[in-house]
Every structure is written in structure tokens, then in C-alpha cells.
C-alpha positions as CSV (number, residue, x, y, z in Angstrom):
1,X,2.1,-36.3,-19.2
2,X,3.7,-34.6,-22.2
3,X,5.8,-31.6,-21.6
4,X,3.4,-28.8,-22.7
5,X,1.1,-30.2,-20.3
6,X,4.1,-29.7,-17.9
7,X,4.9,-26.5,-18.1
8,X,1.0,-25.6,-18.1
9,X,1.2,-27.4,-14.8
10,X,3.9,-25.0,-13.7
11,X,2.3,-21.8,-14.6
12,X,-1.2,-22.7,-13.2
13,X,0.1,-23.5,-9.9
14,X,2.6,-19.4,-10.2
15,X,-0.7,-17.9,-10.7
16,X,-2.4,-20.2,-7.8
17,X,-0.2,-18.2,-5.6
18,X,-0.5,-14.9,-7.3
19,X,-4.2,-14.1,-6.2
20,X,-3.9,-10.2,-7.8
21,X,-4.4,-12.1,-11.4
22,X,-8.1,-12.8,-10.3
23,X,-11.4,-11.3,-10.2
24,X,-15.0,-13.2,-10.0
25,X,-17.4,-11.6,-11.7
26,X,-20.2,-14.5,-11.1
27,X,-20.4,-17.4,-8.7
28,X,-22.9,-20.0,-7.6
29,X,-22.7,-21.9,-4.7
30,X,-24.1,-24.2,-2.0
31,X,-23.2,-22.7,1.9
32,X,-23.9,-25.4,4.4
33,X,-24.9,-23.9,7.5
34,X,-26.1,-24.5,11.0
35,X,-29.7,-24.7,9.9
36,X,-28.8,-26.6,6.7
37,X,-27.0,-25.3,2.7
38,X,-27.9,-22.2,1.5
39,X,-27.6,-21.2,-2.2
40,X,-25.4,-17.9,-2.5
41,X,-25.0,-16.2,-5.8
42,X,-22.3,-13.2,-7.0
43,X,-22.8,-11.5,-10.2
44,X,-21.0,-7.8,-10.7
45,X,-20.5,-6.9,-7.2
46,X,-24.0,-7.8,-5.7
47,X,-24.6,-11.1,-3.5
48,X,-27.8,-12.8,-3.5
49,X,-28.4,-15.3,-0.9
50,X,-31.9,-17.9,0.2
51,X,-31.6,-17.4,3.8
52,X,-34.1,-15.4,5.6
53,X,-31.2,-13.0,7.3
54,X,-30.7,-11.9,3.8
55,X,-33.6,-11.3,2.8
56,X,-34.2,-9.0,5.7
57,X,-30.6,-7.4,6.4
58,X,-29.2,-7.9,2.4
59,X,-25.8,-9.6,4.1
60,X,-25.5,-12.8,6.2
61,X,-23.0,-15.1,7.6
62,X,-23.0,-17.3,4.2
63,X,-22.0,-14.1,2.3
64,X,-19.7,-12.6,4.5
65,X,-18.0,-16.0,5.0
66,X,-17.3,-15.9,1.0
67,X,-16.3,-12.5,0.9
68,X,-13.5,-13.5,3.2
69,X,-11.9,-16.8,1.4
70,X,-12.6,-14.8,-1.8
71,X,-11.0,-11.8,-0.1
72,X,-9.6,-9.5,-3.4
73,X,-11.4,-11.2,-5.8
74,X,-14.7,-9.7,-5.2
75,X,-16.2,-6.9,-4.1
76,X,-17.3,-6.3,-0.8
77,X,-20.8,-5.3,0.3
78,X,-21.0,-2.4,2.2
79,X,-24.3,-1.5,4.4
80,X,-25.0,1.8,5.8
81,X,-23.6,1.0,9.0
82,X,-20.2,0.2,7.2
83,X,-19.7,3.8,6.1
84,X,-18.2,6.8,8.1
């Protein structure tokens, strides 16, 4: 590996740990859950997701779960019974 490649090395993994530097604005992805994967989608703050929970409720475990690992780096959805 050639030195420029090195020190690109280096900085990737300073902002790996510096989490602040990101923010998704759009995300696809497969959720595998208890009653098999479900495909969850994030563009601009809203979450999309196949499962029939989120159809009903607009939030469900596969969305939640995301909002956690990608806590600070996307918005959270807030229902009605979130707000004061």
C-alpha cells in the first residue's frame, strides 16, 4: 500500500470514531426479522418500511431498531404519543 493510501487509512478510521461528521440522508436496507427480512427505507427524515406493523402504526421494530445503531445520524420519528 503506498503512503497516500496510508494516511487515507488513518483519517478514515479518526472519523470512524467521530460519529458528529455524519448524517444519512437516504438508506436502503434488508431487516431480518422473526417472521422473515424486511426492506426498510430512509430518505430526509421519513422511514418507510414492508411490514404490516408499519403500515398500520407508521413505526416498527425494524425501524426503531435502525434508529438506534444509526443513533445521531438520522432523525428520529416521533408519533403522537411521543410528544408532551
Amino acid at each position: 500500500m503506498d503512503y497516500a493510501m496510508i494516511t487515507k487509512l488513518d483519517k478514515a478510521k479518526r472519523y470512524a470514531k467521530e460519529r458528529e461528521r455524519f448524517k444519512i440522508n437516504s438508506l436502503k436496507c434488508s431487516v431480518d426479522g422473526s417472521n422473515g427480512p424486511h426492506i426498510v427505507e430512509y430518505h430526509d427524515g421519513n422511514w418507510k418500511c414492508d411490514c404490516s406493523f408499519f403500515q398500520s402504526r407508521g413505526r416498527c421494530s425494524h425501524t426503531m431498531s435502525l434508529e438506534i445503531i444509526l443513533e445521531d445520524m438520522v432523525d428520529i420519528a416521533y408519533d403522537q404519543t411521543d410528544q408532551p
